[in-house]
C-alpha positions as a Python dict, from the first residue, in 0.01 Angstrom:
ca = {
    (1, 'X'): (0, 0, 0),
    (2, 'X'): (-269, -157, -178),
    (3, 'X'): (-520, 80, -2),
    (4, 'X'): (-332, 367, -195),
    (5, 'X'): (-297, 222, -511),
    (6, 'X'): (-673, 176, -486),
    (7, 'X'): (-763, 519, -420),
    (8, 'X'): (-579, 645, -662),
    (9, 'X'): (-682, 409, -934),
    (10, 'X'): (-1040, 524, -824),
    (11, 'X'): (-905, 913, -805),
    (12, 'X'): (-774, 892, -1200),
    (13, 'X'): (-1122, 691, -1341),
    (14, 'X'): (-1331, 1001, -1140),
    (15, 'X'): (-1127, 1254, -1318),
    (16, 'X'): (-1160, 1086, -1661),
    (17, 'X'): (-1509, 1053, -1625),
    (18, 'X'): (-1550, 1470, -1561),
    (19, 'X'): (-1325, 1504, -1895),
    (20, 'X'): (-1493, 1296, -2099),
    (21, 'X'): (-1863, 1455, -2008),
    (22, 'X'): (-1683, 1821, -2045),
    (23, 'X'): (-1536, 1692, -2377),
    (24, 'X'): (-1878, 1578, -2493),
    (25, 'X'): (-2097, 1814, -2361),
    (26, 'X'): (-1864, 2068, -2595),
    (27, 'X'): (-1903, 1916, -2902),
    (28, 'X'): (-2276, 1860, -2872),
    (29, 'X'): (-2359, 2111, -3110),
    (30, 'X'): (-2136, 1960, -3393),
    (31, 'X'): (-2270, 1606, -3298),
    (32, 'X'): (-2209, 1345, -3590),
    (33, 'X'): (-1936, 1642, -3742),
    (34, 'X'): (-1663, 1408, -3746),
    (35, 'X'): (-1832, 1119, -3890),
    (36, 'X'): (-1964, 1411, -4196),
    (37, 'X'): (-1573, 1508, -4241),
    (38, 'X'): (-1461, 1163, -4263),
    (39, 'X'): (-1749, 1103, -4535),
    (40, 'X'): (-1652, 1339, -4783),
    (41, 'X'): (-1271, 1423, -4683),
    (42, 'X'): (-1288, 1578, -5069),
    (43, 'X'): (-1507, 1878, -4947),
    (44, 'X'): (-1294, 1993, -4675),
    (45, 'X'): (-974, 2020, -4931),
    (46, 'X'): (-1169, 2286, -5099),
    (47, 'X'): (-1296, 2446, -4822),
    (48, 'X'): (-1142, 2821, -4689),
    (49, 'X'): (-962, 2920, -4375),
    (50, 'X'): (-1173, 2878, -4042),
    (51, 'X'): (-1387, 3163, -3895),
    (52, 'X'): (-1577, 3250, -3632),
    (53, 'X'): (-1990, 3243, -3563),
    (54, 'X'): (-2058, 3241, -3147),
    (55, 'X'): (-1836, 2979, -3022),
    (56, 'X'): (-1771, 2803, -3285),
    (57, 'X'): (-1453, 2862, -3400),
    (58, 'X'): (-1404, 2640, -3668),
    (59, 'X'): (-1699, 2774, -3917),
    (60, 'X'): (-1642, 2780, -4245),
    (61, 'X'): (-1893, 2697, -4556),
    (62, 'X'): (-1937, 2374, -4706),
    (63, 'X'): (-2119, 2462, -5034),
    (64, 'X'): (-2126, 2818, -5113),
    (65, 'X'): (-2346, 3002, -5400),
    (66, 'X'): (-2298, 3248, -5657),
    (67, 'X'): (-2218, 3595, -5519),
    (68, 'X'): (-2327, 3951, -5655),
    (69, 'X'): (-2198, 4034, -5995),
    (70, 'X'): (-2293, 4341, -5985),
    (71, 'X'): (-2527, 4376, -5654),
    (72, 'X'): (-2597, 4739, -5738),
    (73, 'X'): (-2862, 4676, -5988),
    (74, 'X'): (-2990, 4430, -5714),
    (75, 'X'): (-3296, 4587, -5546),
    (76, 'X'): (-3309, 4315, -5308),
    (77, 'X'): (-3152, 3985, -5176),
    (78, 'X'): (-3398, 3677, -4997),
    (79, 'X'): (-3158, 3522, -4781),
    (80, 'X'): (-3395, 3178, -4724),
    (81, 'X'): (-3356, 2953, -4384),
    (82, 'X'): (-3404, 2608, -4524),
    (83, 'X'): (-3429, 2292, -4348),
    (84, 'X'): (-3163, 2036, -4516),
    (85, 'X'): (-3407, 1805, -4643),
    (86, 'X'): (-3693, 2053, -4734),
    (87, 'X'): (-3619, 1999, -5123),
    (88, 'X'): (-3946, 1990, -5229),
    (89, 'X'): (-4004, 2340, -5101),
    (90, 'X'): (-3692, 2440, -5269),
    (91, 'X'): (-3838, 2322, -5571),
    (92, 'X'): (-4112, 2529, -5575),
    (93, 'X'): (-3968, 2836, -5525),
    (94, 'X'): (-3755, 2790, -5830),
    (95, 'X'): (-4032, 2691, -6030),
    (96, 'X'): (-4238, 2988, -5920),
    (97, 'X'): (-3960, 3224, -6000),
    (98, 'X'): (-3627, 3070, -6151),
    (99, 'X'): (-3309, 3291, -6105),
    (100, 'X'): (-3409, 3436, -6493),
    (101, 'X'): (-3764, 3551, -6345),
    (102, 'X'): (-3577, 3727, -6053),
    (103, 'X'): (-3316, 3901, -6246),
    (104, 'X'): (-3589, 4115, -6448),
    (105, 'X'): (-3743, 4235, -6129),
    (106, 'X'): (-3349, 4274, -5952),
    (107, 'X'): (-3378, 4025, -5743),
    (108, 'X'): (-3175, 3731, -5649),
    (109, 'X'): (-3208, 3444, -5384),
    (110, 'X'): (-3008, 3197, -5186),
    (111, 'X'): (-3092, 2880, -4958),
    (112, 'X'): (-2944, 2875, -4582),
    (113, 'X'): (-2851, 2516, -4471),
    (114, 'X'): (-2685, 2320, -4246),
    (115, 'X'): (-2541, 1935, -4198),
    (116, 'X'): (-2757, 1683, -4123),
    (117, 'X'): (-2595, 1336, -4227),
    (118, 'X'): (-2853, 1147, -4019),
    (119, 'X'): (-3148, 1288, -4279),
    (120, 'X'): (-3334, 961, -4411),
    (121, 'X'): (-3435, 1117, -4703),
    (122, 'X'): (-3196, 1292, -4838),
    (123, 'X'): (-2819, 1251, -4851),
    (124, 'X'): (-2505, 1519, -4880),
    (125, 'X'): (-2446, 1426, -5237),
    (126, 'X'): (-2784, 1505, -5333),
    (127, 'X'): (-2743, 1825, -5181),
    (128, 'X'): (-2432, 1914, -5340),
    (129, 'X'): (-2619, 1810, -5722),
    (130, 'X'): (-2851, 2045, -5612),
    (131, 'X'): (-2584, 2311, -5500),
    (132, 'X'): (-2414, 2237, -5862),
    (133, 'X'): (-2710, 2277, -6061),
    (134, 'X'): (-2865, 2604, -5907),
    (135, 'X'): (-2573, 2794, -5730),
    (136, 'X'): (-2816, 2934, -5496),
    (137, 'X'): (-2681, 2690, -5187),
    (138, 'X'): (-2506, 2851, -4872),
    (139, 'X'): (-2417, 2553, -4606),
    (140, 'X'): (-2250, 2578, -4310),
    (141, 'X'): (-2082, 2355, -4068),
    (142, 'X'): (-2328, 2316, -3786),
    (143, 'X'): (-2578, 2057, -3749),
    (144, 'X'): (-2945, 2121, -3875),
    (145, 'X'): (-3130, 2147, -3520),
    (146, 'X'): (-3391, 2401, -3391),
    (147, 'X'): (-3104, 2514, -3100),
    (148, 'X'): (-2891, 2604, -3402),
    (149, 'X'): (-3177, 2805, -3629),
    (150, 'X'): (-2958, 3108, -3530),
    (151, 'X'): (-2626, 3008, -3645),
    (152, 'X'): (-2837, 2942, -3941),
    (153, 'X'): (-2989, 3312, -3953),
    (154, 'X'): (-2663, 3505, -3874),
    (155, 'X'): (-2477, 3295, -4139),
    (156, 'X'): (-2719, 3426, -4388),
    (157, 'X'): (-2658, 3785, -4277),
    (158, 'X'): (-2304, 3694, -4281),
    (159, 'X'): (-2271, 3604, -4639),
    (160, 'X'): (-2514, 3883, -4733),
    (161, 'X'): (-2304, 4129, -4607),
    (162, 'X'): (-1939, 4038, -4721),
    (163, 'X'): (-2112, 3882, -5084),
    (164, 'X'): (-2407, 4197, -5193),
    (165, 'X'): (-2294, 4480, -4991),
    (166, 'X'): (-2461, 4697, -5284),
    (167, 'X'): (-2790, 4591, -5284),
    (168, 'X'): (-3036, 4831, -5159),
    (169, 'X'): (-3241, 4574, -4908),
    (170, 'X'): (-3178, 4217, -4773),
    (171, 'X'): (-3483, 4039, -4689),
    (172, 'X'): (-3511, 3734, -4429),
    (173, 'X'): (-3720, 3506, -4472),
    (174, 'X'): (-3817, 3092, -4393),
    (175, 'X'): (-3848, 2850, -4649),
    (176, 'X'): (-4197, 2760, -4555),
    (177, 'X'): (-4302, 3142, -4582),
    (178, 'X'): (-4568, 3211, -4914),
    (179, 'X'): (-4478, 3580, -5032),
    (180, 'X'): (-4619, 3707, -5370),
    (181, 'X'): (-4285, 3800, -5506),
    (182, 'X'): (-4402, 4022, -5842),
    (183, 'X'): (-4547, 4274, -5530),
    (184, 'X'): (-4222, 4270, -5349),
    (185, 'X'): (-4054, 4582, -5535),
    (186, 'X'): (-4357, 4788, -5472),
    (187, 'X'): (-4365, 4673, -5157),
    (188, 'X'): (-3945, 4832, -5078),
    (189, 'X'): (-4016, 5137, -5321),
    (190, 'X'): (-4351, 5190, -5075),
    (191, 'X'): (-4098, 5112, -4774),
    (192, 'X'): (-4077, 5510, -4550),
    (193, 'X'): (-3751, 5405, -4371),
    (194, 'X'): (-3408, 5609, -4317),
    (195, 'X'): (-3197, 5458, -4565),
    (196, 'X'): (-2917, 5658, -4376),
    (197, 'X'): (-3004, 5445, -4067),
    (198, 'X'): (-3070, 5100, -3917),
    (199, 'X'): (-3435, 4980, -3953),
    (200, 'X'): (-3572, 4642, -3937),
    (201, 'X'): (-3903, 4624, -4134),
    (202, 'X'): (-4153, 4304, -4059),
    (203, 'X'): (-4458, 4173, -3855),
    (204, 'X'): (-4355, 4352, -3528),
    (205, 'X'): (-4437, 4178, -3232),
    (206, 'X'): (-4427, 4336, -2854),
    (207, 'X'): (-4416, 4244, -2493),
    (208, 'X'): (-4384, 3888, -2598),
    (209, 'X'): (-4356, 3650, -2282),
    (210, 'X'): (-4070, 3405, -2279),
    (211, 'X'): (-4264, 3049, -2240),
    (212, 'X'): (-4175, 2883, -1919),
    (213, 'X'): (-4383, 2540, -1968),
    (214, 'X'): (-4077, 2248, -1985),
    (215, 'X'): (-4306, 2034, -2252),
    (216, 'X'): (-4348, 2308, -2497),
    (217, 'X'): (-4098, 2298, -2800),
    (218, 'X'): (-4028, 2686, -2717),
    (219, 'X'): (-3948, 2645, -2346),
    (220, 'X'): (-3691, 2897, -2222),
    (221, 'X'): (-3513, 2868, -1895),
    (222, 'X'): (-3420, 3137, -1677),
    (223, 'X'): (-3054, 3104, -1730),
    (224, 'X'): (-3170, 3150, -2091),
    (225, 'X'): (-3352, 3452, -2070),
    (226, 'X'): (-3396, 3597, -1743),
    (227, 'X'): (-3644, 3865, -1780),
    (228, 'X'): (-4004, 3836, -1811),
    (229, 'X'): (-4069, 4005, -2162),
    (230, 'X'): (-3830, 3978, -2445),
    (231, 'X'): (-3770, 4246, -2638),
    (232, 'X'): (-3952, 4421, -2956),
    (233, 'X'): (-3833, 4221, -3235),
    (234, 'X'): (-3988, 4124, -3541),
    (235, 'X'): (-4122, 3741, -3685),
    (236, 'X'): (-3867, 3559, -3874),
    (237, 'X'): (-4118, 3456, -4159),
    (238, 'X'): (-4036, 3778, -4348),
    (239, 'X'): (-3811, 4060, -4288),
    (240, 'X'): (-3659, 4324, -4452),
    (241, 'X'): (-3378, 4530, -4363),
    (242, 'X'): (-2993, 4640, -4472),
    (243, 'X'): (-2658, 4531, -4563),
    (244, 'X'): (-2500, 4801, -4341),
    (245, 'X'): (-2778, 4727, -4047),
    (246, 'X'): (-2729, 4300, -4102),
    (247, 'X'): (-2350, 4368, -4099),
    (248, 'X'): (-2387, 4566, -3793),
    (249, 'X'): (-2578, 4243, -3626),
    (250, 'X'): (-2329, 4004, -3748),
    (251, 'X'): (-2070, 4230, -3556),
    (252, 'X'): (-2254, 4286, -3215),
    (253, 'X'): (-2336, 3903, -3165),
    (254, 'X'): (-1998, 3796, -3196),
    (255, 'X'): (-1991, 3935, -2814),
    (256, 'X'): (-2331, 3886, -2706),
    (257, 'X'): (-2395, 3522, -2541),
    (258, 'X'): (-2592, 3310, -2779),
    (259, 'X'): (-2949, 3281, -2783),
    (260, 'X'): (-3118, 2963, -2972),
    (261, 'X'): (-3451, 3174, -3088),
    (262, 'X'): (-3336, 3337, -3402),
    (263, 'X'): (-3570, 3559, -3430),
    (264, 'X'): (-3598, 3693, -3108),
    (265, 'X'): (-3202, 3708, -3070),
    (266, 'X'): (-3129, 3893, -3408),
    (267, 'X'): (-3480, 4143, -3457),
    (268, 'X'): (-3492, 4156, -3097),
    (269, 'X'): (-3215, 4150, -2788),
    (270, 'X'): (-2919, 4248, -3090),
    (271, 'X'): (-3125, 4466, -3256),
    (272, 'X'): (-3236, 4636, -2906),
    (273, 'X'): (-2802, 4697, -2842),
    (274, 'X'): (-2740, 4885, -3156),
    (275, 'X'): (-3121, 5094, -3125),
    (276, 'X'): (-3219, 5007, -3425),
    (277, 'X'): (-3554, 5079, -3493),
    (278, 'X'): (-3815, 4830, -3588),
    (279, 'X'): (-4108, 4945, -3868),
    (280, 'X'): (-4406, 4735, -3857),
    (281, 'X'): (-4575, 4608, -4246),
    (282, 'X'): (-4800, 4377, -4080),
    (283, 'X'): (-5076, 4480, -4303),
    (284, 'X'): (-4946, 4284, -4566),
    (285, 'X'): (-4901, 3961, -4365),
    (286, 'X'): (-5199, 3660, -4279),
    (287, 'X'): (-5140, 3454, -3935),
    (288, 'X'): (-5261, 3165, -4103),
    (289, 'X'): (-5235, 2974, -4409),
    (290, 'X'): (-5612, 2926, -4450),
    (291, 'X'): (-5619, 3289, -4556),
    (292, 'X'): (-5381, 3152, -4824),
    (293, 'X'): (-5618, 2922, -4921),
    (294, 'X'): (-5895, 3158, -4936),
    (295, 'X'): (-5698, 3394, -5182),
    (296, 'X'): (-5690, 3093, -5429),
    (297, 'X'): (-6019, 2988, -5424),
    (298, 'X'): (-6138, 3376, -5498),
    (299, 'X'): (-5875, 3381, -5754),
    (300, 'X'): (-5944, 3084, -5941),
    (301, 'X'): (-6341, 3082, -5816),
    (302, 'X'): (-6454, 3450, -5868),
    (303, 'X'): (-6120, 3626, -6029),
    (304, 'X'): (-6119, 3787, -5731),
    (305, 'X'): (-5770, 4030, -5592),
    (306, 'X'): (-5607, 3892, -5287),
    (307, 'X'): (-5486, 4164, -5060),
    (308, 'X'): (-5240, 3901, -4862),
    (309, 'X'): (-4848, 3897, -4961),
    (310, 'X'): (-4706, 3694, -4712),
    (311, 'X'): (-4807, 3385, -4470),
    (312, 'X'): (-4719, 3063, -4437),
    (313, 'X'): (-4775, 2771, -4633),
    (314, 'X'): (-4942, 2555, -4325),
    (315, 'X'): (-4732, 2293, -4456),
    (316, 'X'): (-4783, 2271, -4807),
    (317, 'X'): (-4468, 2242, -4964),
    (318, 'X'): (-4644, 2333, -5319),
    (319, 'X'): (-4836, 2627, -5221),
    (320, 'X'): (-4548, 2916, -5279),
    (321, 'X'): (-4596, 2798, -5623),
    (322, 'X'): (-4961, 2732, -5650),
    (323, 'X'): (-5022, 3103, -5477),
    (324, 'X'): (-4803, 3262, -5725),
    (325, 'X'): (-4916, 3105, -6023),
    (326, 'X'): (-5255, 3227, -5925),
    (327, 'X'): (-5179, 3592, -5797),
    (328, 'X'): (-4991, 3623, -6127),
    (329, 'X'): (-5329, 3678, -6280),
    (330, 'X'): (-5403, 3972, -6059),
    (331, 'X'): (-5059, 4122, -6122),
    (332, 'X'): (-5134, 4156, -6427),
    (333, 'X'): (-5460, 4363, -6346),
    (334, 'X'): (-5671, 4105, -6447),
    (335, 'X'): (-5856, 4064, -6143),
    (336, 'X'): (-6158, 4217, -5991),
    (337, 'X'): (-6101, 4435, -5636),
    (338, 'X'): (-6230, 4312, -5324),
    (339, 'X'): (-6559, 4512, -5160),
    (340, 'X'): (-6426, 4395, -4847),
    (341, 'X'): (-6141, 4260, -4735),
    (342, 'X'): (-6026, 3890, -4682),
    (343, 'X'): (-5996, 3904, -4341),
    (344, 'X'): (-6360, 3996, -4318),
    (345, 'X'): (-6489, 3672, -4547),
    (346, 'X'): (-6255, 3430, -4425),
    (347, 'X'): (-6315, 3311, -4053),
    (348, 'X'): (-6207, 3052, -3853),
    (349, 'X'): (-6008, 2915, -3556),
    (350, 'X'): (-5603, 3022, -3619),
    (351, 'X'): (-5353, 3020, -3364),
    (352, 'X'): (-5085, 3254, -3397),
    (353, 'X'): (-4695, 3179, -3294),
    (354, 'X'): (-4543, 3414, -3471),
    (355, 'X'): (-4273, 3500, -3178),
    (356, 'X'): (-4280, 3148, -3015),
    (357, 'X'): (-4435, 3338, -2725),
    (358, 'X'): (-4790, 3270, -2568),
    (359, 'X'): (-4996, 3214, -2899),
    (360, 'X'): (-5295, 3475, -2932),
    (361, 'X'): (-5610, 3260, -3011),
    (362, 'X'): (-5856, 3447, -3247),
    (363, 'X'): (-6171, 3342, -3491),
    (364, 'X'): (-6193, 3414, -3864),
    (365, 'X'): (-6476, 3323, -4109),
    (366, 'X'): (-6363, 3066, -4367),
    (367, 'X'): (-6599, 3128, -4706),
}
């Protein structure tokens, strides 16, 4: 008797055990979720009916911003991937071009963020000040982690789609991404895509190789991504595309199995379903942010034009305003032109990983 009441003592802890690590193992995306919901019960009173992004069925938006008036006299919306506690780099895009700036061009801008009430730095309530003050704030439910960058970038294409269905272009792009916005509406009206189709314009990138090494920050396993090149797709720095075409990608990854490389997901294996085609603008993109550098120093050192729009800010969290405080000089035609380009002054060791695939090691003069 006591044999039996052992075994099945020992039968009942074996089977709790396997529920409680299948229990866990689900909610390991929203780690820390309930202690966030518990924090500021006020929120979730506000907050509208549940819907769905991948598997999680419960998404909704904790801050939301302004939508569209009127999105047909907006050229363009930047929807912005933003790390939580990346406020200083928020800061400076404002400053460079507050909402007023962006109206007279037509264009607007919002900030993509998720949870992260583990951040040191800054808190939830500091977030929401910010959300108050500028309106520019979209937040979802998810926890701020690289393996969640894509809930992230769909969300964004989400809210684009259902909030400025009228604008003419949505444009992707990362938070620590330099563009020089005055050139942006030549840039679209320059733009030889089918308006009547799906295009995704950016830095195209090809027979990228998925990295295998288990130490690298990028490491994809074969139940991942099984095949040995990923598809075209373009970098998530800076892209341009459609409401229709980013409404179309919401759609298709609702039943596609999730990928945790935004980029590559979205531009690439979901673009690569619906056959959309990919146009490449690379020309107007540097790999590295010392050609950044170089642009201001030629600026503010020999008034000289820079022919780079968009790079990164090699973690500067001033420079989007530094480089457009500069290039506003040259906007204004106030610069001299270039006898050859920056590329061919400015040379130096830069490593590019624009795809997260096998980085492409080149030299480049630095001046």
């Amino acid at each position: 008797m006591f044999y039996y009441k052992l075994k099945f003592t020992a039968t009942a802890i074996i089977v709790f055990t396997i529920f409680t690590i299948i229990y866990f193992t689900k909610i390991s995306n929203n780690e820390n979720l309930d202690q966030f919901e518990k924090k500021y019960p006020e929120i979730l009173v506000q907050l509208p009916k549940y819907e769905k992004l991948f598997q999680m069925n419960n998404f909704h938006y904790v801050l939301n911003a302004n939508k569209c008036e009127d999105s047909s006299k907006i050229q363009a919306l930047f929807v912005i991937t933003s790390y939580f506690g990346n406020v200083e780099t928020r800061s400076a895009m404002r400053r460079a071009f507050p909402e007023e700036d962006l109206k007279l061009i037509n264009l607007k801008r919002v900030f993509l963020l998720g949870l992260a009430p583990n951040d040191k730095y800054t808190t939830q309530v500091s977030v929401e000040s910010e959300s108050k003050r500028f309106k520019d704030i979209i937040q979802g439910n998810f926890i701020e982690a690289y393996r969640n960058l894509t809930y992230k970038h769909i969300m964004g294409l989400k809210w684009a789609a259902e909030n400025c269905f009228g604008v003419d272009f949505i444009i992707k792009m990362d938070d620590d991404t330099v563009v020089n916005v005055d050139k942006i509406p030549a840039v679209l009206k320059l733009l030889k895509v089918p308006k009547s189709k799906h295009f995704i314009a950016g830095y195209v990138l090809r027979n990228m190789v998925p990295i295998r090494e288990p130490a690298n920050k990028w490491y994809v396993t074969q139940k991942e991504y099984a095949l040995s090149y990923y598809p075209t797709f373009v970098s998530g720095w800076f892209y341009i595309t459609t409401p229709k075409t980013a409404n179309e990608l919401v759609k298709v990854s609702q039943i596609s199995q999730y990928f945790w490389i935004d980029d590559t997901f979205i531009t690439g294996i979901l673009a690569q379903k619906l056959k959309i085609k990919h146009f490449d603008i690379s020309k107007y993109y540097a790999e590295h942010s010392e050609y950044m550098e170089c642009c201001l120093d030629d600026i503010r050192s020999k008034n000289l034009s820079c022919d780079i729009l968009i790079g990164p800010n090699g973690g500067n969290n001033n420079l989007f305003y530094e480089f457009n405080n500069a290039v506003s000089i040259c906007n204004l035609n106030l610069c001299k032109n270039r006898t050859k380009s920056l590329k061919e002054t400015c040379v130096a060791k830069k490593s590019v990983h624009l795809g997260h695939g096998q980085p492409v090691v080149e030299t480049y003069k630095l001046h």
